[in-house]
Backbone as numpy.savetxt, mean C-alpha at the origin, in Angstrom:
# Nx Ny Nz CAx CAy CAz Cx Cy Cz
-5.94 -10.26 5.08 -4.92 -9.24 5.17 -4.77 -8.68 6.59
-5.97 -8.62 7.71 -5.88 -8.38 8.71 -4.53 -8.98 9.90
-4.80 -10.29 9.45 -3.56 -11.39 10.47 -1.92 -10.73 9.43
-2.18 -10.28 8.11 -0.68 -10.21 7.92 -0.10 -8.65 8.86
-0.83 -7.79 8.34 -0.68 -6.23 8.90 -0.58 -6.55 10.51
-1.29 -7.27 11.18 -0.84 -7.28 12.50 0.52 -7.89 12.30
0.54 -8.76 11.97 1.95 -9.85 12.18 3.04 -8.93 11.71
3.13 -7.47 10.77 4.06 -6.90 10.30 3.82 -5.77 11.25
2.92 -5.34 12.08 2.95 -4.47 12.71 4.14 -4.70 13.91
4.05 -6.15 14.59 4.73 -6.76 15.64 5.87 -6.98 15.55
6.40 -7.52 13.47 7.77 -7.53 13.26 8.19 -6.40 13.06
7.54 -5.61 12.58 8.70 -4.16 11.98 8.89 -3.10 12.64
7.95 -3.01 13.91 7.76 -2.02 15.13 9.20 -1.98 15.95
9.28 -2.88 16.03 11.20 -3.10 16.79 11.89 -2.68 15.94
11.94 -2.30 14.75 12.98 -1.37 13.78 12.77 -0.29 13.56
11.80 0.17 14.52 11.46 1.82 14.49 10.81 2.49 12.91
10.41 1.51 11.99 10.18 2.77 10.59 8.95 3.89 10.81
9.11 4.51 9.97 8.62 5.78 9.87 7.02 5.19 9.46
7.37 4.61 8.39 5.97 4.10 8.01 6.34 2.23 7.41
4.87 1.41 7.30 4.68 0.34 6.62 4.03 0.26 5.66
4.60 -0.34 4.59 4.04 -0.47 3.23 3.10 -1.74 2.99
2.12 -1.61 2.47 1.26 -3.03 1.49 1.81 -2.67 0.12
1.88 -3.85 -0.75 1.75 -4.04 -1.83 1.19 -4.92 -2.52
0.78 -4.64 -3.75 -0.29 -5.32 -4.32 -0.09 -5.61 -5.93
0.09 -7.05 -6.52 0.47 -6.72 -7.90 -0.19 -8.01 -8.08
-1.28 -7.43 -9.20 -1.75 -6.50 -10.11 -2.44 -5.84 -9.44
-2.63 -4.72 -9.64 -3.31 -4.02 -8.76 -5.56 -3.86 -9.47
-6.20 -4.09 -9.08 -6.96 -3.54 -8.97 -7.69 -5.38 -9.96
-7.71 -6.50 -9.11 -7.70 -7.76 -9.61 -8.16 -8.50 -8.94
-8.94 -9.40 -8.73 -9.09 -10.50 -7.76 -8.43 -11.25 -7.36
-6.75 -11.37 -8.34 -6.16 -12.81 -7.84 -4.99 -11.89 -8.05
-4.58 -11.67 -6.66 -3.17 -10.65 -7.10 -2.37 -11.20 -5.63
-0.79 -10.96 -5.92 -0.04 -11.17 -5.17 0.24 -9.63 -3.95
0.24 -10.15 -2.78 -0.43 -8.83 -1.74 1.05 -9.42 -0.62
2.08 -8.51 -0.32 2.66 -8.23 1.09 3.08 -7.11 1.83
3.06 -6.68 2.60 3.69 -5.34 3.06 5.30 -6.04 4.08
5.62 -4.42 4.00 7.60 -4.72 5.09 7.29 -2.68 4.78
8.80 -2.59 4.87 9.42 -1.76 5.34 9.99 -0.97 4.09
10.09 -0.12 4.19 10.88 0.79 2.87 12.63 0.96 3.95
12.98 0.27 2.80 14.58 0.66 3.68 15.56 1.31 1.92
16.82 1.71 2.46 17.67 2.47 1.24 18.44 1.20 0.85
18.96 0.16 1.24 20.55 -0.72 0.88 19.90 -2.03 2.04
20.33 -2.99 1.22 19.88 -4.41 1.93 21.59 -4.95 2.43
21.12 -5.34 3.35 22.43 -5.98 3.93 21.57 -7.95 3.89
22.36 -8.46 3.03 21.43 -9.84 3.22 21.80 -10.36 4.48
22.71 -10.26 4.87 23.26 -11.61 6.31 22.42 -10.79 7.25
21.44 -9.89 7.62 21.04 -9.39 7.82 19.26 -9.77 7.82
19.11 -10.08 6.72 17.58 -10.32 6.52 17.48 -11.49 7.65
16.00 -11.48 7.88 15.39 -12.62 9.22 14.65 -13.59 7.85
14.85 -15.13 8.47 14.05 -16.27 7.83 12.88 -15.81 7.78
12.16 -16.12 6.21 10.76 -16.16 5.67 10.78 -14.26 5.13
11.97 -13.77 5.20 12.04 -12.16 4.63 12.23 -12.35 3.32
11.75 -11.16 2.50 11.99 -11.63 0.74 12.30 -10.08 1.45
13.00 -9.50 -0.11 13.50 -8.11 -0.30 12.73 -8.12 -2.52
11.83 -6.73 -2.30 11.95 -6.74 -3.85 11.89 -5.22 -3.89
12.06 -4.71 -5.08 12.64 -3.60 -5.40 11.62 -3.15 -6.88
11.05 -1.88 -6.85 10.16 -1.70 -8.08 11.15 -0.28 -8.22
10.56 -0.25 -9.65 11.24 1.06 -10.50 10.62 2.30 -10.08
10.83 3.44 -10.33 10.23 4.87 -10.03 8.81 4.58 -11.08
7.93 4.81 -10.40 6.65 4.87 -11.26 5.62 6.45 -11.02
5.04 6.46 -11.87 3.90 7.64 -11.46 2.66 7.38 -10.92
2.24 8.10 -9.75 1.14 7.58 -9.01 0.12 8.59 -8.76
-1.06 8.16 -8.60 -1.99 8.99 -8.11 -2.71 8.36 -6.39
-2.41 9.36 -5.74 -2.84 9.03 -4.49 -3.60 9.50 -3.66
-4.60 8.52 -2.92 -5.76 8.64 -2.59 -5.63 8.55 -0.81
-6.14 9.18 0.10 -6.39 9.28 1.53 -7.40 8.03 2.11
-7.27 7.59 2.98 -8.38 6.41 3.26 -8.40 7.59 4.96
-9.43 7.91 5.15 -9.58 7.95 6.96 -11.17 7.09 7.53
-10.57 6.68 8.27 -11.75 5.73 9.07 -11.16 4.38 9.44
-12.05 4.00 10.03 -11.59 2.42 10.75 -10.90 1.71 9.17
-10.40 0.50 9.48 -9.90 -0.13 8.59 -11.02 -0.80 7.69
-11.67 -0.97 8.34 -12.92 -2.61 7.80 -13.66 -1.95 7.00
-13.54 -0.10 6.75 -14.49 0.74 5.56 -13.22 1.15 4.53
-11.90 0.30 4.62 -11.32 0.85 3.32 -11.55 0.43 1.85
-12.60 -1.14 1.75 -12.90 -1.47 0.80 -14.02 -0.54 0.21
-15.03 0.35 1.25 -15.73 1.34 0.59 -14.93 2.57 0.61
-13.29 2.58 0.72 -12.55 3.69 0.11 -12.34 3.45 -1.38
-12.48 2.20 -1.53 -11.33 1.47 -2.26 -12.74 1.49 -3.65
-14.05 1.22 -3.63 -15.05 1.45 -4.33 -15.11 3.05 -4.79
-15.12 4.21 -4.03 -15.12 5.63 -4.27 -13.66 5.87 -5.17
-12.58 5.25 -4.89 -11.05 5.31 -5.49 -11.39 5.02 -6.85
-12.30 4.11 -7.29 -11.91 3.03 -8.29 -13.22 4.36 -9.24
-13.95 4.54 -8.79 -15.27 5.77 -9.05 -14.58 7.06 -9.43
-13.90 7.58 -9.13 -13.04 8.92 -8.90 -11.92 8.65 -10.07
-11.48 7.60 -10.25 -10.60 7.13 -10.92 -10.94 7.41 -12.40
-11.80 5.81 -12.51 -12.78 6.05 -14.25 -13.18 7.15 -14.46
-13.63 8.04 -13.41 -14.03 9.43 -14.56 -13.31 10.37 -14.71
-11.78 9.85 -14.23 -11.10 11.04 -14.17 -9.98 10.65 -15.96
-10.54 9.73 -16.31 -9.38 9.25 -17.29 -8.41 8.26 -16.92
-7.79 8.19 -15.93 -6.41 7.82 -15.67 -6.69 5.59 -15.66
-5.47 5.77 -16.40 -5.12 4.37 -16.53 -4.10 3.70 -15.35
-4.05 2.32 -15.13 -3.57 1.29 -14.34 -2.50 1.30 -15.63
-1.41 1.38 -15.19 -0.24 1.22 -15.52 0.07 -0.58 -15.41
-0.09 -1.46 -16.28 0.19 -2.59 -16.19 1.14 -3.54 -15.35
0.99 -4.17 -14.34 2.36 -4.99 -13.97 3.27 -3.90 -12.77
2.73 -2.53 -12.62 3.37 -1.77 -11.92 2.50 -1.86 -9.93
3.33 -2.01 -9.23 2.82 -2.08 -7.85 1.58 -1.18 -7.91
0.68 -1.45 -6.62 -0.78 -0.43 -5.99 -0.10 -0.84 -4.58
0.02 0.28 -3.69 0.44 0.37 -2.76 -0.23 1.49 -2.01
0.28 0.63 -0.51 -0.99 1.23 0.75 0.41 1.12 1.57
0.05 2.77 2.41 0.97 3.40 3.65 0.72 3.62 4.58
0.98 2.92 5.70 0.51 3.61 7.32 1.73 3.78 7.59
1.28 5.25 8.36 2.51 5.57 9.67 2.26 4.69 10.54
3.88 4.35 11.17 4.07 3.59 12.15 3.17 3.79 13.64
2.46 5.06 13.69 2.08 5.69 14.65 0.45 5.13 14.78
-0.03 4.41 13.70 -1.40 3.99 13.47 -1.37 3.01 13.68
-0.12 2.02 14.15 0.11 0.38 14.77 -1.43 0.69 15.99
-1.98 -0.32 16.33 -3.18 -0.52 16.77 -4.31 0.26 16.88
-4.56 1.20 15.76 -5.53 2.23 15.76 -6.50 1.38 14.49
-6.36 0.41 14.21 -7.38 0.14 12.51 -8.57 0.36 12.77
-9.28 0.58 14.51 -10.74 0.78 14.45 -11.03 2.08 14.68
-10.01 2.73 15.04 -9.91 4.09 15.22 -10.87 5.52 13.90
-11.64 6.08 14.53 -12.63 6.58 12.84 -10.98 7.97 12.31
-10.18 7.75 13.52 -9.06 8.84 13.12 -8.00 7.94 12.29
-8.28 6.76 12.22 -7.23 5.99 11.54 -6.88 6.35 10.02
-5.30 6.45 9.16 -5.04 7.42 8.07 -4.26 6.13 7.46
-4.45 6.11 6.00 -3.72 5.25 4.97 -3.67 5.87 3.72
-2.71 5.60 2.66 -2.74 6.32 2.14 -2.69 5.19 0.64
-3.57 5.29 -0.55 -3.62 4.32 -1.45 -2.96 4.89 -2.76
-2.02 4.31 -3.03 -1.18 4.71 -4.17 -1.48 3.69 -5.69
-2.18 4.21 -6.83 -2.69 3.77 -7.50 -1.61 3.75 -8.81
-0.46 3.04 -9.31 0.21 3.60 -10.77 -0.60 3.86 -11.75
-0.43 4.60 -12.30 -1.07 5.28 -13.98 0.24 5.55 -14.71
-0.58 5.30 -16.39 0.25 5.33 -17.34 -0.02 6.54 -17.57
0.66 7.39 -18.91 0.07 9.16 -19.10 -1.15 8.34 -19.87
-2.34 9.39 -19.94 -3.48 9.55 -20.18 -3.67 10.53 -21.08
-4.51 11.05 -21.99 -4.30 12.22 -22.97 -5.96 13.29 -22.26
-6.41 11.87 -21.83 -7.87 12.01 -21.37 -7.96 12.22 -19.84
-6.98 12.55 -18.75 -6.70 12.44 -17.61 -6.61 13.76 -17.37
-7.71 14.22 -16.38 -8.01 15.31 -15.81 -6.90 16.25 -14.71
């Protein structure tokens, strides 16, 4: 994932966004389909660059989690997330994106201990969810 986030850092930096998205489906899986781009409002296709996909998910409900520190300790964010999670009740909403946010402003900071991401987990309602 390291070579893609650079390689999207280099393409999407010349379009100025605010922030870059990862996505991840299924989320919380060993064999899951993983890309990040850009959050934009309206696709213009003649527009898109070769090897660009455009996909589009529904409004979902999320619970979201802070990552700060270098990049290479977000999998021990990502262990405390998954910890915090189970005892809180809350369910993985099936088939619905897990998504990760950097500001554009964190382009070459991943070793940085000030470096900020933000992990967006979908949940279904819970009756048992704190």
């Amino acid at each position: 994932m390291p070579e893609l986030w650079d390689k999207a850092y280099k393409s999407f930096l010349t379009k100025n966004p605010k922030r870059i998205i990862g996505v991840c489906l299924p989320p919380r899986s060993d064999h899951y389909f993983y890309t990040c781009g850009i959050e934009i409002s309206s696709v213009l296709y003649s527009e898109i660059g070769e090897g660009t996909t455009v996909h589009t998910f529904p409004a979902q409900r999320y619970v979201v989690f802070k990552h700060t520190g270098p990049a290479t300790m977000i999998p021990n964010t990502y262990g405390k997330l998954w910890d915090t999670f189970d005892s809180n009740g809350y369910k993985i909403k099936p088939g619905a994106p897990e998504i990760e946010i950097v500001n554009s402003d964190m382009a070459g900071q991943e070793q940085s201990p000030l470096y900020e991401m933000e992990i967006w987990i979908p949940v279904e309602s819970s009756l048992n969810a704190k």
